[in-house]
Backbone as CSV, one residue per row, in Angstrom:
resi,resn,N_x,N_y,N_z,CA_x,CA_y,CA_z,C_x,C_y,C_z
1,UNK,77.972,153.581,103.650,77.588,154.964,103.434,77.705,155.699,104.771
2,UNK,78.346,156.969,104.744,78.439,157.773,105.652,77.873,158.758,106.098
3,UNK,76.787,159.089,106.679,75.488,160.228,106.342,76.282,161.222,107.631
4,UNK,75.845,162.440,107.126,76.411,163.166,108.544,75.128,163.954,108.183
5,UNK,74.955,164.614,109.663,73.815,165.595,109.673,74.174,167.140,108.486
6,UNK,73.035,167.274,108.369,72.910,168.674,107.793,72.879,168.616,106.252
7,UNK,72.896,167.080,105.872,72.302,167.213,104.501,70.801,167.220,103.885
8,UNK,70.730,167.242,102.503,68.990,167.522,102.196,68.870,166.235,101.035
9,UNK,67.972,165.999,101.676,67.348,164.594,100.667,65.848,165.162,100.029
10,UNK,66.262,164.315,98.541,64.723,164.131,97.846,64.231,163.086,97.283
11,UNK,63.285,163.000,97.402,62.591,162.291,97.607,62.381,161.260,96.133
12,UNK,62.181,159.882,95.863,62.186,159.901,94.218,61.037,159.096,93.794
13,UNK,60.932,158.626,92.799,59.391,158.048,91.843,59.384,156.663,92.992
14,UNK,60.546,155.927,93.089,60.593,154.768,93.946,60.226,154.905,95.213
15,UNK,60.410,155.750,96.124,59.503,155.762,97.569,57.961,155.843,97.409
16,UNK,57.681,154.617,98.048,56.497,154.228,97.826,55.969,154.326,99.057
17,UNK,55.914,155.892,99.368,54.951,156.429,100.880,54.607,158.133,100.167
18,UNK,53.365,157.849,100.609,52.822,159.562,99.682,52.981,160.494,100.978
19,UNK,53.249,160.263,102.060,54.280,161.637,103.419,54.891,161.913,102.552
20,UNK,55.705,161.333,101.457,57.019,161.780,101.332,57.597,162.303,99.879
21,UNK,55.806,162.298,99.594,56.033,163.093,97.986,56.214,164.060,97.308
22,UNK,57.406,164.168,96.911,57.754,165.348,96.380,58.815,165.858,97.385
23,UNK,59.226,165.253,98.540,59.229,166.488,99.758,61.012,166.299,99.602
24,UNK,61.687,167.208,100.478,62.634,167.936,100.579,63.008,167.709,101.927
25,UNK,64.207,166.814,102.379,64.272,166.011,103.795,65.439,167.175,104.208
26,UNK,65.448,168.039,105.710,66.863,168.237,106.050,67.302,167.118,107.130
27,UNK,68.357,166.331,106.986,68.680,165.877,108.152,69.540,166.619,108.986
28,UNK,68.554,166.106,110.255,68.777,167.102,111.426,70.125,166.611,112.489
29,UNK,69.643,165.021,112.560,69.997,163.823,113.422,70.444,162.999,113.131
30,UNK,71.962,162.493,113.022,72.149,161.016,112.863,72.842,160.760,114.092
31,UNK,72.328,159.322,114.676,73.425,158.751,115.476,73.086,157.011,115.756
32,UNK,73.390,156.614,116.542,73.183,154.629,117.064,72.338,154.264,116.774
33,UNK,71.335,155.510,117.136,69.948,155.213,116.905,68.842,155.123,115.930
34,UNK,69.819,155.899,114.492,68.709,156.301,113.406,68.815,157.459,113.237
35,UNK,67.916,158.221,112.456,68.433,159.780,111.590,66.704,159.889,112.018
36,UNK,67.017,161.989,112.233,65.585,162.450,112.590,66.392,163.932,111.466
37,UNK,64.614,163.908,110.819,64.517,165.087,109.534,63.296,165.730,109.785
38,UNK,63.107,167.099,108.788,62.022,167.562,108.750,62.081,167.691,107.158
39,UNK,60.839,167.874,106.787,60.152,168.011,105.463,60.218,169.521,105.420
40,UNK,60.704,170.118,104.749,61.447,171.920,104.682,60.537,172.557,103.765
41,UNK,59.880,171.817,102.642,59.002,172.239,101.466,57.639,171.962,101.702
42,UNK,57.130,171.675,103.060,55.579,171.407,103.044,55.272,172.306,103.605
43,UNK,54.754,173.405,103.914,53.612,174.917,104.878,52.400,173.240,105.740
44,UNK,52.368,173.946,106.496,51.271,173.272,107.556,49.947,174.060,107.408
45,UNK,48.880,173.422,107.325,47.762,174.931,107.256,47.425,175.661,108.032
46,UNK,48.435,176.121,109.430,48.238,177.359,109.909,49.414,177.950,110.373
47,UNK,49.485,178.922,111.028,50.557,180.049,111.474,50.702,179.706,112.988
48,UNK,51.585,180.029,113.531,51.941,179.784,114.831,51.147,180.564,115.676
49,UNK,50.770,181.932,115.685,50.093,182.321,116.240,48.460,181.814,116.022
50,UNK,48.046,181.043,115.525,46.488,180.412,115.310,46.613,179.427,116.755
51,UNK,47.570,178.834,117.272,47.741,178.416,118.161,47.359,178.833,119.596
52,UNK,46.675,178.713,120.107,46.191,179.154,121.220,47.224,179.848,122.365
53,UNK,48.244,178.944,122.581,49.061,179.233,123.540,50.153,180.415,122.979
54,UNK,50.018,180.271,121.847,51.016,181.315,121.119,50.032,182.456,120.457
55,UNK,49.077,182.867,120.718,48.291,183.651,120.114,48.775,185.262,120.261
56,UNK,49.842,185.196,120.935,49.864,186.716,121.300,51.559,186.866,120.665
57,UNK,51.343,186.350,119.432,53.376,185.523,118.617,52.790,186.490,117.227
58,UNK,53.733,186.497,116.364,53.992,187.063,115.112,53.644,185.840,114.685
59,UNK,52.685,186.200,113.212,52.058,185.262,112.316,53.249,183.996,112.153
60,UNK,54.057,183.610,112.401,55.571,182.794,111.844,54.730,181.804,111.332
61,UNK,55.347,181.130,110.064,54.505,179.786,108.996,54.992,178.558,110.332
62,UNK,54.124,177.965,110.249,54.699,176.198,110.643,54.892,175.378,109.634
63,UNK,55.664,174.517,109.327,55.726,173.541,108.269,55.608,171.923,108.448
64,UNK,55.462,171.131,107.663,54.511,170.047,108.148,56.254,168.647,108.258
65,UNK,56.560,169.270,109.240,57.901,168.336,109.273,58.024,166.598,109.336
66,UNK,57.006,166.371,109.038,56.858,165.092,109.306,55.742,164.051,109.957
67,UNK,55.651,162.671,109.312,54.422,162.038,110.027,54.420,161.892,111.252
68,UNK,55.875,161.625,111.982,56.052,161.354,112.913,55.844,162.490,114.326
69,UNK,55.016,162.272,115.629,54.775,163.035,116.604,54.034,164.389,116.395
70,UNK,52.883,164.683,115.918,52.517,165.509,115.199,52.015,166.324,116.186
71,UNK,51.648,165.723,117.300,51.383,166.686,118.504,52.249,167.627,119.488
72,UNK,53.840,167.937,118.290,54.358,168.213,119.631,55.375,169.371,117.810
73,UNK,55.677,170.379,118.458,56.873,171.833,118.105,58.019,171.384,118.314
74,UNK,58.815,171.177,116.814,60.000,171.402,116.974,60.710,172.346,116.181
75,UNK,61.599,172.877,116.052,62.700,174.004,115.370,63.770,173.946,115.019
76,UNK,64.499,174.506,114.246,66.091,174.486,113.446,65.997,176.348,114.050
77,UNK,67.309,176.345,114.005,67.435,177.773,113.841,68.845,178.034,114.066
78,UNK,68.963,179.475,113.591,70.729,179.964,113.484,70.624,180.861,114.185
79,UNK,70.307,181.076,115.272,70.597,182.092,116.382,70.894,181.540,117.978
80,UNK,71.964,180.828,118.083,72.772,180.383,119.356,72.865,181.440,120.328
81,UNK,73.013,182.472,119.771,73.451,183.526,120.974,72.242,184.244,121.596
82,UNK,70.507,183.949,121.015,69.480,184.160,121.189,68.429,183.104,122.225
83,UNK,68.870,181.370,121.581,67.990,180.618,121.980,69.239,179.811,122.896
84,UNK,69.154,179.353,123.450,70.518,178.056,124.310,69.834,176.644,123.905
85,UNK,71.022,176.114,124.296,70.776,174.510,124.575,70.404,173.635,123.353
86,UNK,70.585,174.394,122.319,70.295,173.633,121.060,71.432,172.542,120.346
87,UNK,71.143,171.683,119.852,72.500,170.908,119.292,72.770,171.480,118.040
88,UNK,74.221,171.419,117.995,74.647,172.076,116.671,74.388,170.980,115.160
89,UNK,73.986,171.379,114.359,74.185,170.376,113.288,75.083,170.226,112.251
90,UNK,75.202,171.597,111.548,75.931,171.967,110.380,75.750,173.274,109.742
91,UNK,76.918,173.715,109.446,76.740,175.023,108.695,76.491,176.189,109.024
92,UNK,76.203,176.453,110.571,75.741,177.227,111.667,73.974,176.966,111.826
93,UNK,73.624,175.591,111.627,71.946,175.345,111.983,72.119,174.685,112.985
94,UNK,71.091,174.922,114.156,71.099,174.389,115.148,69.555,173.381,115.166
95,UNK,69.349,172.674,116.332,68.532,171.713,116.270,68.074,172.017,117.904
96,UNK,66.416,172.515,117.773,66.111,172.815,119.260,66.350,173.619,119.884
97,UNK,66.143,173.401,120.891,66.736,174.413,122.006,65.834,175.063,123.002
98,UNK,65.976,175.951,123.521,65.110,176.613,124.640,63.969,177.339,123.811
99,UNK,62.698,176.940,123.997,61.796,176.995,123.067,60.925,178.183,123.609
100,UNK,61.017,178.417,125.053,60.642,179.958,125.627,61.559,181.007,125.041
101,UNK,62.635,180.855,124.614,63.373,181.607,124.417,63.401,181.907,123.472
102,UNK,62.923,181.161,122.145,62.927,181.247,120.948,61.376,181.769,120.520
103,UNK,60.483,181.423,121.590,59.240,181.906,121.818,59.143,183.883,121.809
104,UNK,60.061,184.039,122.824,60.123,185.024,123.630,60.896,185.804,122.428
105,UNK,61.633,185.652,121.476,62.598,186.074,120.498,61.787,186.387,119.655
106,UNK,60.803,185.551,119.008,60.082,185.531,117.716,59.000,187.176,118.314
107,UNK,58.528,186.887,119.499,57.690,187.847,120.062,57.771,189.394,119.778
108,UNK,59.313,189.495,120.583,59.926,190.463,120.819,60.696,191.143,119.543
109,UNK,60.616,190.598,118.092,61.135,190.644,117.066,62.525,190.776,116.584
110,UNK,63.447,189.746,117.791,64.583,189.695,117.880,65.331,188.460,117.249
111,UNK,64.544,187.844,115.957,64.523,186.656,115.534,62.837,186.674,114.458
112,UNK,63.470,186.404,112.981,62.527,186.303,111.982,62.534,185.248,111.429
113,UNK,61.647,184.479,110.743,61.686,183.726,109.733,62.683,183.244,109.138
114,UNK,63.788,184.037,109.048,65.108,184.128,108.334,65.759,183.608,108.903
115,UNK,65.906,182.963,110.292,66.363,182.245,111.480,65.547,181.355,112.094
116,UNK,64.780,180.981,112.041,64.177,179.703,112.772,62.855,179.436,111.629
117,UNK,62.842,178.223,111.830,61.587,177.265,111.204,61.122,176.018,112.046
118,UNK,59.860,176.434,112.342,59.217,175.917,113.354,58.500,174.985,112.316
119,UNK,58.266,173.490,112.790,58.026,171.772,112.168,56.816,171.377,113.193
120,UNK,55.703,170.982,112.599,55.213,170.034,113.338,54.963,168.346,112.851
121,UNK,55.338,167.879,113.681,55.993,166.527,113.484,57.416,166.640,113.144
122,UNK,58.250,164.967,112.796,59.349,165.201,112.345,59.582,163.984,111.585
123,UNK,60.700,163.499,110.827,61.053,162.543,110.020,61.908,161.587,110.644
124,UNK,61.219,160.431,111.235,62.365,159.782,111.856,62.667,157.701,111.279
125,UNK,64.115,157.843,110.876,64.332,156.552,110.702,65.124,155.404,111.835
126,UNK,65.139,154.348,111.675,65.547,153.317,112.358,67.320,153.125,112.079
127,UNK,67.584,152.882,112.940,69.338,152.691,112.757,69.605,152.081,111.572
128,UNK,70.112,151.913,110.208,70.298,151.967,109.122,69.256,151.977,107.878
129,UNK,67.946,152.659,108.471,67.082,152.410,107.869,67.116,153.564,106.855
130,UNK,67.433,154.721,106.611,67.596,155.757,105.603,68.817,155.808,104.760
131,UNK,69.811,154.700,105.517,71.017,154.167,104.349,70.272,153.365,103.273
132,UNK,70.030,152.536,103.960,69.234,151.583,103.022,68.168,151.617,102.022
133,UNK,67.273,152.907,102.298,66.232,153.412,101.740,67.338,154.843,100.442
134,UNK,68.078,154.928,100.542,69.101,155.559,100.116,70.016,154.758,98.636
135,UNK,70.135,153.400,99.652,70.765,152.378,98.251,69.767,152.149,97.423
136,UNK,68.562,151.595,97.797,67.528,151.404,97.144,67.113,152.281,96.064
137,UNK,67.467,153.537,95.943,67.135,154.325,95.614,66.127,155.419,95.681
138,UNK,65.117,155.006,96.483,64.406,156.172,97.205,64.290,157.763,97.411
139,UNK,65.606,157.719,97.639,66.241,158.926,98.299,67.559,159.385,97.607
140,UNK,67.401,160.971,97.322,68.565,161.236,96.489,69.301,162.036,97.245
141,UNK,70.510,162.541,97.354,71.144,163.066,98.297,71.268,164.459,97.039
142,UNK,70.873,165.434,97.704,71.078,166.726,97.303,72.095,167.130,97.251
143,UNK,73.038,167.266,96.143,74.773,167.928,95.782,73.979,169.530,96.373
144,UNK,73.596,170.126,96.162,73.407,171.730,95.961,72.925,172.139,97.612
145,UNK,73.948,173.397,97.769,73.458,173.761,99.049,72.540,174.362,98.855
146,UNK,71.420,174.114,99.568,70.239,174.712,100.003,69.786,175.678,101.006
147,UNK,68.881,176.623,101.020,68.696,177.647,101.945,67.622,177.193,102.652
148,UNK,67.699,176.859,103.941,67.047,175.923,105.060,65.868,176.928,105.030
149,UNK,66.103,178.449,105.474,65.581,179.324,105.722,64.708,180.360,104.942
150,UNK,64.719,179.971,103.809,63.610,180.857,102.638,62.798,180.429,102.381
């Protein structure tokens, strides 16, 4: 099986982990190392600005991207010519990037919702470990393009 980034997985009756119920995987990351996703259909229970350090930010949703690293902001977004340094994934979504900048964007209202989605935590597997969880059946690979961003 050949996984390339930027597809969307769901989740099925056979995954037997309740992180992952119901949920809606984008993969962000594949490489040597294993595949890193976020959960696109979970809201987190607060807003970015509830955040202390970001308190002075536009309400933007956080979403609950995953069990994994829960103490730490990460982002997708389609504005390259706004944020730098992000890796490209697919389709014009990017992965990361300069997070003052994307900070400083969301602020300044030069960048909405409609362009970035901010994750806390993320979805991460072991070098053939989401193929395999894939054959098994677990995991369904989404035919239908999806809107990362609504």
């Amino acid at each position: 099986m050949n996984l390339q980034p930027g597809i969307f997985l769901k989740s099925t009756a056979l995954l037997n982990d309740t992180n992952f119920e119901s949920a809606i995987i984008y993969i962000a990351e594949i490489n040597h190392k294993g595949a890193l996703g976020f959960i696109i259909n979970r809201s987190y229970n607060r807003f970015l600005n509830e955040l202390e350090e970001f308190k002075n930010v536009a309400p933007v949703p956080l979403y609950d991207g995953g069990p994994v690293d829960e103490e730490h902001l990460f982002f997708l977004h389609r504005r390259p010519e706004i944020i730098s340094e992000g890796e490209f994934v697919n389709n014009g979504i990017y992965l990361g990037g300069n997070f003052k900048q994307a900070i400083a964007a969301v602020k300044d209202e030069k960048i909405s919702t409609a362009d970035i989605k901010i994750f806390v935590g993320y979805c991460g597997w072991d070098k053939d470990e989401l193929e395999a969880e894939i054959a098994e059946g677990s995991w369904q690979i989404n035919e239908n393009e999806l809107d990362l961003f609504s």
